[in-house]
N, C-alpha and C positions, 0 to 999 in steps of 0.2 A: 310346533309346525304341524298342522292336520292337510292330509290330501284331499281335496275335494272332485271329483271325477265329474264329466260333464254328462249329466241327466238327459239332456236331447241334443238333436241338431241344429244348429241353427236356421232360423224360419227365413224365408225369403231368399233376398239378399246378403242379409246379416251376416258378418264373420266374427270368429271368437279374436278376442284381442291379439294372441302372436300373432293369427296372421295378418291383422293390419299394421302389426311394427315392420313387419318381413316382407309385405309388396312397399308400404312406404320406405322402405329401405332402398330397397330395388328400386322403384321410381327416383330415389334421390343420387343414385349412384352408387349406394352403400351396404350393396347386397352382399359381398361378398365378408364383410364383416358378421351376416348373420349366417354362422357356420348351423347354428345349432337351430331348426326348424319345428320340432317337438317340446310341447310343455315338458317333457321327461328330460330331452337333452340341456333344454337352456337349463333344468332343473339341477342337472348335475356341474355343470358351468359356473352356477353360484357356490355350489362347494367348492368347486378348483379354486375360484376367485379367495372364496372365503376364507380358505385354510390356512390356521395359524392365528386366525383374528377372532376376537371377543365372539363375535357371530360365526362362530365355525357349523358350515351342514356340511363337511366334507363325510361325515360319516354317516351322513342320512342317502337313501335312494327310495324310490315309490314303494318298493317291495319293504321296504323296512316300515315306511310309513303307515302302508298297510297291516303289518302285521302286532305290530303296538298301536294303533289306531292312536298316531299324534307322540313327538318326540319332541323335548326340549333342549332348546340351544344353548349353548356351544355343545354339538356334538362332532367332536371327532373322529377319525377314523380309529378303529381299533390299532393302529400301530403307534397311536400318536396318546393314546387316551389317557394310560398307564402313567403317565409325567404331566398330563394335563390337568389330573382331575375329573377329564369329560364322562363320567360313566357314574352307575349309580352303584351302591353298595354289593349287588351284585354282580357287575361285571359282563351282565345278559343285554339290558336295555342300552341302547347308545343314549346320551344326550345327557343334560346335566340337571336335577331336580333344584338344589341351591347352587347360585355361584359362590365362590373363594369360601367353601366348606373347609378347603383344605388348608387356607390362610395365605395361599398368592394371589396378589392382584396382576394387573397386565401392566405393568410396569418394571424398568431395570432391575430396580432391586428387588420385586416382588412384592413390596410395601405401600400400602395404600395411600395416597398423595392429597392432603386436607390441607386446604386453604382458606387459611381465618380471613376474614371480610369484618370492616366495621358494621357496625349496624344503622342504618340511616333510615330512622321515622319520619321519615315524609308523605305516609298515607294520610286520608281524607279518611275523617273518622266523626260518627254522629256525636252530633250536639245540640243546642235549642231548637236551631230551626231545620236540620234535619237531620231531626231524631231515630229514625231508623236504619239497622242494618240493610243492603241490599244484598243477596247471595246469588251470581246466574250459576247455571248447571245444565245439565240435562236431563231430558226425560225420556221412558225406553222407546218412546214410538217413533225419534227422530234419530238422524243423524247430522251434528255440525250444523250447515245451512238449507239442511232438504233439501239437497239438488238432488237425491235420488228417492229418498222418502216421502218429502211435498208430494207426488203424482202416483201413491199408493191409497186407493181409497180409503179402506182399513183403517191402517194409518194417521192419516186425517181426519177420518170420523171420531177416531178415540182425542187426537189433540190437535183441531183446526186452527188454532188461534192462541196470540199468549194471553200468560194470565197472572196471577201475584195469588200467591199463597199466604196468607198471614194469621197469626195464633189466632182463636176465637177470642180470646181478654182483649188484644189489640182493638180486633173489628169491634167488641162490643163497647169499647172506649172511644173511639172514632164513628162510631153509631153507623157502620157498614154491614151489612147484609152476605151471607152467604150465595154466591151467584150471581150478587149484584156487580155495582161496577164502580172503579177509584181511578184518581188519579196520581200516579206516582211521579213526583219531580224529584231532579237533582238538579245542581247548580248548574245542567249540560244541557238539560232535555226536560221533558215532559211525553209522559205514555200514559191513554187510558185503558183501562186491561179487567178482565172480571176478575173478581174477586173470590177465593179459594180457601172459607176457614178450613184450616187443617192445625192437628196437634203436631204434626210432622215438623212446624215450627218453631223455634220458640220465642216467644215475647221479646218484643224489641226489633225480630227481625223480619225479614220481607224473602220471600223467593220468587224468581221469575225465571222461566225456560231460556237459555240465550240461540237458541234456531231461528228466530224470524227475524224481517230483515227490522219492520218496523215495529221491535219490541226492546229487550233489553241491550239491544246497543246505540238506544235513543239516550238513554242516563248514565250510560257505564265511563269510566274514569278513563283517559290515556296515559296516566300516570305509568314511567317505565323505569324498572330495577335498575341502578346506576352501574353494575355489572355484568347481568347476564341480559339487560333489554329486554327483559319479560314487562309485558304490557299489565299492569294492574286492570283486568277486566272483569273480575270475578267477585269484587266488593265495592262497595260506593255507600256513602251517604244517602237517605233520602228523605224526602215527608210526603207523607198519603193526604190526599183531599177529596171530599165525594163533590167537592166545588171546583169549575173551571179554573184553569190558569190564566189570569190576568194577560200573560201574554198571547194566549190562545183569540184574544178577544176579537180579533183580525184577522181569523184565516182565510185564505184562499181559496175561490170555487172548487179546486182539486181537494185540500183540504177536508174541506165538508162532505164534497162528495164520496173520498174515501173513510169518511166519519160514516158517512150515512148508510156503506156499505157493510161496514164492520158494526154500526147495531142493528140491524138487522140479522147480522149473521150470530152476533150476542140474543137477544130477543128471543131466535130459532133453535139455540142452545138450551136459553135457560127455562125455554115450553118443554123442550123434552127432558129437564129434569125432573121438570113437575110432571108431566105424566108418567 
């Protein structure tokens, strides 16, 4: 947990976030719930709330955060620490470098709680006709879906657009081009995207960013864990082609038109590689 203190004022109009939870309160009748009007007070609020549970800051406050520049949780208060574990070998810093060091978990007995699960292979996995891994991930210029990143120039300029990363043995076997441009299909979708040798790869598989909206969650699986309903979005099937998809053969004036936008803006890229 690091304190971060506010650099300026805010411009204009603009307010810092409490205070639009705290007039929207107020506006909805519900003022009177927000006791704590100070980032410091609600701050120690979450401790009260906290204390006793896995995420204990009852033992952190600003001056502490301050003066360890960043404290990890569960930290308790010193009256509580001593039976918790919450402290570190010395006894000075609050908060907990590893958890269950000591061998209690947060449960009755103390004892950690392992739940065998069958294992059910029902992933989509490459074969003949598509032979490649697919990997999404990220990359450092974004976040998630750039709703706040998208509108930083910077940003942008470093990764406007997605793209597929593949080993250079692949591309030189598929007779693609560094900077050029492929088509990646799965059983779901089809995406055109430039092409990106990197050894960062390895043979066999493919990466693409998953931030855009019309990038890798055009191919990506909805396959879901039979237990915890995790969505399989992170690997798929695919095959690369520098040849259209068959079913593309028909697209729609918006279609084209957003084609015709995105190589242009491919085009504009791969000029300033070369120079």
């Amino acid at each position: 947990v690091n304190l971060v203190e506010k650099a300026v004022e805010p411009p204009g109009e603009a307010k810092a976030d409490l205070d639009i939870f705290v007039e929207l309160a107020e506006k909805m009748g519900f003022g009177y719930l927000m006791k704590n009007k100070t980032a410091e007070s609600v701050f120690a609020e979450m401790g009260e709330v906290s204390r006793g549970r896995l995420c204990d800051y009852s033992g952190m406050d600003y001056d502490l955060l301050k003066q360890y520049g960043g404290i990890q949780w569960p930290a308790p208060s010193h009256g509580e620490a001593e039976s918790s574990g919450g402290f570190n070998d010395s006894e000075a810093k609050p908060g907990t470098p590893r958890l269950y060091s000591n061998g209690l978990f947060s449960t009755e007995s103390g004892k950690a709680k392992l739940i065998p699960l069958d294992f059910i292979d029902n992933n989509e996995r490459p074969d003949l006709e598509y032979p490649f891994w697919l990997n999404t991930g990220r990359v450092i210029e974004h976040w998630h879906t750039r709703t706040k990143t998208g509108k930083i120039g910077n940003l942008n300029k470093f990764s406007p657009i997605p793209y597929v990363e593949m080993n250079p043995a692949d591309g030189q076997k598929l007779n693609l081009n560094h900077m050029g441009h492929a088509w990646i299909i799965s059983r779901r979708g089809e995406l055109k995207a430039m092409v990106q040798l990197t050894e960062r790869v390895s043979p066999g598989m493919v990466f693409i960013p998953f931030h855009f909206a019309r990038g890798a969650n055009l191919l990506s699986l909805g396959l879901l864990d039979p237990y915890s309903r995790q969505p399989a979005f992170k690997q798929c099937a695919v095959k690369i082609s520098n040849a259209i998809p068959l079913t593309l053969n028909d697209s729609s004036p918006s279609e084209l038109a957003l084609e015709a936008i995105s190589q242009r803006t491919y085009d504009f890229l791969a000029g300033e590689e070369a120079g």
